[in-house]
N, C-alpha and C positions, 0 to 999 in steps of 0.2 A: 452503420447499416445492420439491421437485424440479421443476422446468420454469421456475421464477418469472421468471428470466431472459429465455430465448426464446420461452415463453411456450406451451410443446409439453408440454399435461398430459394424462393420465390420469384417470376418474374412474372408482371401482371402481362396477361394475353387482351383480354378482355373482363368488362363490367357493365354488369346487365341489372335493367331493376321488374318488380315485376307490376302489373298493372295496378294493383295499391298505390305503389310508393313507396314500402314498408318494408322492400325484403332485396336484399342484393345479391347475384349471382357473379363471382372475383372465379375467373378461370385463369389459373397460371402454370407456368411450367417450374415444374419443381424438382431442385437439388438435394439429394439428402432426405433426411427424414424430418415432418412436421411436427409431427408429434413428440411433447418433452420425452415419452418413454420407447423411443427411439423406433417407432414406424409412420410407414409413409403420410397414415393420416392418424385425427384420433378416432373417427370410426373401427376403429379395428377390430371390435366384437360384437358378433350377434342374437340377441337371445336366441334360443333352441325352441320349436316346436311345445315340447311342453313346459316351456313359461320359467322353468325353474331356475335353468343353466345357462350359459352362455359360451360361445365356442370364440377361439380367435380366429379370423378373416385373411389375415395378412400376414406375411413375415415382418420379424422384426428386422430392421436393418442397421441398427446399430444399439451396444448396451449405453444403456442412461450414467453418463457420466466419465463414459471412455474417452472421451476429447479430451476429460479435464484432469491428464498425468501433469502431477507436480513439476517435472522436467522440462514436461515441454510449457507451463505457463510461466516456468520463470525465466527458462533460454530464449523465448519468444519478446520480439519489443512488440511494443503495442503501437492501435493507430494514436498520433497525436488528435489531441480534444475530442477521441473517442471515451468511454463509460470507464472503459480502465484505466485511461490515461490521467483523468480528470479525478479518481478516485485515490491514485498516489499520489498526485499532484496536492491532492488534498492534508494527505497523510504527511507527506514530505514537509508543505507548510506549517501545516502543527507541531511536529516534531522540529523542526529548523529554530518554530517561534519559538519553543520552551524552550529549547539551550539557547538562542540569544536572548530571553527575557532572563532565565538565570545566571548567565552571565553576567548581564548588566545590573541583576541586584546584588549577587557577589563580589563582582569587580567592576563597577562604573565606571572607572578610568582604563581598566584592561591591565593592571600592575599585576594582577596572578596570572591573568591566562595564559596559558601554555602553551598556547599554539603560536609560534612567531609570526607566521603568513597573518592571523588575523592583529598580532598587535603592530604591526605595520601597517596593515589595512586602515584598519580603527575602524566606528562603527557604522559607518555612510557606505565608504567602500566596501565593507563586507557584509551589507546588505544586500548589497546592489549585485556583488558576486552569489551569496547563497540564493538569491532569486532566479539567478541566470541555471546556476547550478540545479534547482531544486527543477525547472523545467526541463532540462536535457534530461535527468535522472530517471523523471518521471514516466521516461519512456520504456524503461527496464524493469521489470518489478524485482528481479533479483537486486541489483543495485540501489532501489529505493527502500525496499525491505529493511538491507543492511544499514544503508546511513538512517533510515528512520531510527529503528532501534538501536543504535550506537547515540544517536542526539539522543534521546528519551532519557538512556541511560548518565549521559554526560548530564543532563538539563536535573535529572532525582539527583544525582552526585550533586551537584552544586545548590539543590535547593538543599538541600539535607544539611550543609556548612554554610549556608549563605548567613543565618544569623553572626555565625561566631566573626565571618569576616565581615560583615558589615560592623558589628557593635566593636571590634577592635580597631577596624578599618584598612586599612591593602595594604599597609608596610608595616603593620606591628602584627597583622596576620602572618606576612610570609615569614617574620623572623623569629616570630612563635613556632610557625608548622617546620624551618629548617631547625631552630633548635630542637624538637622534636623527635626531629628525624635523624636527627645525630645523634642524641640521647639512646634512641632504638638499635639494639642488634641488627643488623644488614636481615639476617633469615626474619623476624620479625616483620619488618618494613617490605618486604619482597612477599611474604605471605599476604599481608593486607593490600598490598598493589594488586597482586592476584587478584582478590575478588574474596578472600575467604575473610568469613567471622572473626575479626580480633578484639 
């Protein structure tokens, strides 16, 4: 519903047309303010007498963009298969698909991935869970926000090595990457787990 957000509705009274055909008359009773720049209508200014100026008419009754504190649209769930609902819902499946499509060219059988809930799962079952999951989620944007961008990230991580594991293949990868990481000083290997340039 138009306004669900700010909470600025219209409720139609009456609808009137005029002896043309060509022109409608929508009287309602109204919430809030009409106008994006936060008064009652958008008529708000009037030209002046001499032609040049313009005066405003009305107060304003709220400033442009005051509804929209970051706090409150991420504390807030939204309506389901509402504009916003449907637009993480979107996000969330993107992001989902790109870490399980890099998953599944890095490790097609699931012998790397790290996550033990999904290599139990396997990949029917945790499909069918990230779909369930991806719809509850998408009710939160703070919580779709975060799992989007943590998948994104998981899904570039794994395209980024998915050659070296695929052309080695899932068990001479991982006893490559543990010999590796034995080879490596502990502070070393803990800096690039970080996230930092090694």
């Amino acid at each position: 519903m138009k306004g669900e957000t700010s909470g600025h509705t219209q409720t139609v009274k009456d609808i009137a047309f005029d002896c043309d055909g060509d022109t409608l008359l929508i009287q309602v009773d109204q919430i809030g303010a009409a106008c994006h720049e936060g008064y009652q209508s958008c008529f708000f200014r009037s030209v002046e007498k001499d032609g040049q100026s313009f005066k405003i008419t009305e107060p304003q009754l709220e400033t442009p963009g005051a509804n929209l504190r970051p706090e409150k649209i991420m504390e807030d769930a939204v309506t389901f298969a509402g504009r916003d609902y449907c637009l993480l819902l979107l996000l969330l499946v993107f992001a989902r698909g790109m870490d399980f499509l890099s998953t599944w060219i890095a490790t097609p059988n699931l012998v790397l991935e790290g996550n033990p809930l999904a290599k139990k799962l396997g990949w029917r079952r945790g499909l069918l869970l990230n779909l369930v999951l991806v719809g509850v989620l998408a009710l939160w944007p703070l919580s779709a926000i975060v799992v989007a961008t943590a998948s994104v990230l998981v899904a570039a991580r794994n395209f980024q090595s998915a050659w070296l594991m695929h052309s080695l293949g899932e068990d001479m990868y991982r006893q490559w990457h543990v010999e590796r990481m034995q080879e490596a000083r502990i502070t070393v290997y803990l800096l690039c787990l970080a996230g930092t340039r090694c």
